[in-house]
Phi, psi and omega in degrees: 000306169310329191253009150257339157278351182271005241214319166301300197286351202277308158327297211298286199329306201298302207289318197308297186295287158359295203289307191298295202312312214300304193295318194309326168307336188285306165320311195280359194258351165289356174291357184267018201264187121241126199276119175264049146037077203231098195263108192228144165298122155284344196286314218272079171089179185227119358254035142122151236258137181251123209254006162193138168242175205188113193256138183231143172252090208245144188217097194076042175057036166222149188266125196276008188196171147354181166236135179270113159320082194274126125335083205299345198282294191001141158196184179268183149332288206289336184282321188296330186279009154269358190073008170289121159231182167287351177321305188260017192260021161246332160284334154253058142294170152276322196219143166293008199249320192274340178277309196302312227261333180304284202313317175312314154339291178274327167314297153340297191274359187256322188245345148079030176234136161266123192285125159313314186209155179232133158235150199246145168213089181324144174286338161305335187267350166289325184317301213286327172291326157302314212277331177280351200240288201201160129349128168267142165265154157240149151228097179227130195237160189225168169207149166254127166270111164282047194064241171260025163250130185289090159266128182282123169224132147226146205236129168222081182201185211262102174301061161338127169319331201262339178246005161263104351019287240282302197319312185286359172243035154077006175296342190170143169227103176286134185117353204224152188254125167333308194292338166305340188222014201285346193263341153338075172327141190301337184261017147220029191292321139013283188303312168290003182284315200294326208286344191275290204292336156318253189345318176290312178272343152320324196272296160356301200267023177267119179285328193277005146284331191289103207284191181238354162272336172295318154314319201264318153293346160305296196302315190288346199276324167324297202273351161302270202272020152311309188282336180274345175081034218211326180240088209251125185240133189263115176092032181316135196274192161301304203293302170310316174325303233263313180292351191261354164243317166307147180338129169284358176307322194278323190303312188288316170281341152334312206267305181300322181304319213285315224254340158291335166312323204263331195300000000 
């Protein structure tokens, strides 16, 4: 009887261990995409205004470059005549699946690149995504074109979750003084939002900077706010599905198996 019950659990075990790797394989095979980044004031609308995109390319769960800078105003012929951009293509959808596929749009026809997937990210759910690992440092310097005009910036200081918040809802750009931008028109202030916050989520999404306690609260504040909807991936394959719903004790060792797989 004992040796039909070790013999049960022995199976259980297998199929258990089986179940992990496939899906985390499945996760790790998403590294090969390109990720359209849609960084949103949540405060701004339901579910909030997209105040920086950010298109990213990965190859083998790396970035083979920068993150390219979407213009939020953009839009198309067809859209525009409609009053869309992406700034607003999410509060005036009908549906969230018709505001993401707008923005997906115009990204597309802007960067002439095909997107895999689109994630909606809050800005709160970015703090909190800092706030679980470390401080970003940036030292970057940039210029905005104005009309006939050049404006020069440089930002070199230690980023806090409350001020990439604060940044993506246009509050405040660290490293830079207000009198630095107070001469900016609003419709192009964007760019210095984008060029901070680029730099910042580049460095985020760098897995070989994470030290492995820093991996492990990365992974649960991810999967919090995966689940909450605070972090939203649009065309979610089976395997995500499956993490937005299984227990989260499972989900997580799902997500550490994955992310040890791609390091």
């Amino acid at each position: 009887m004992k040796r039909k019950v070790y013999v049960a659990l022995g199976v259980i075990l297998v199929l258990l261990i089986s179940f992990m790797y496939v899906t985390a394989s499945g996760i790790s095979q998403l590294s090969n995409e390109k990720i359209l980044y849609l960084f949103l004031d949540e405060t701004k609308g339901d579910p909030g205004t997209v105040e920086v995109a950010s298109l990213a390319i990965y190859e083998n769960a790396r970035l083979t470059q920068s993150l390219i800078k979407v213009n939020p105003l953009h839009s198309t012929d067809a859209l525009k005549r409609e009053g869309i951009s992406i700034l607003d293509s999410l509060i005036k959808a009908k549906t969230l699946q018709e505001g993401i596929q707008n923005a997906q749009v115009i990204a597309e026809h802007h960067t002439n690149i095909t997107i895999d997937r689109v994630v909606l990210i809050d800005a709160s759910a970015f703090k909190l995504i800092i706030d679980a690992t470390h401080p970003i440092f940036i030292d970057k310097s940039f210029r905005v074109s104005v009309l006939d005009k050049t404006f020069n910036f440089h930002t070199k200081t230690t980023v806090t979750g409350v001020q990439a918040e604060s940044c993506i809802r246009g509050n405040e750009y660290p490293g830079i003084e207000n009198a630095e931008v107070m001469h900016i028109p609003e419709d192009y202030l964007w760019e210095v939002k984008a060029e901070i916050i680029n730099d910042v989520a580049n460095k985020v999404l760098d897995l070989d900077t994470y030290s492995k306690e820093e991996q492990k609260g990365l992974v649960t504040v991810l999967l919090e706010q995966y689940k909450k909807d605070t972090l939203y991936v649009y065309k979610r394959t089976t395997v995500l599905t499956l993490v937005y719903y299984l227990p989260g004790f499972i989900s997580k060792q799902i997500i550490n198996f994955a992310v040890r797989l791609i390091r």
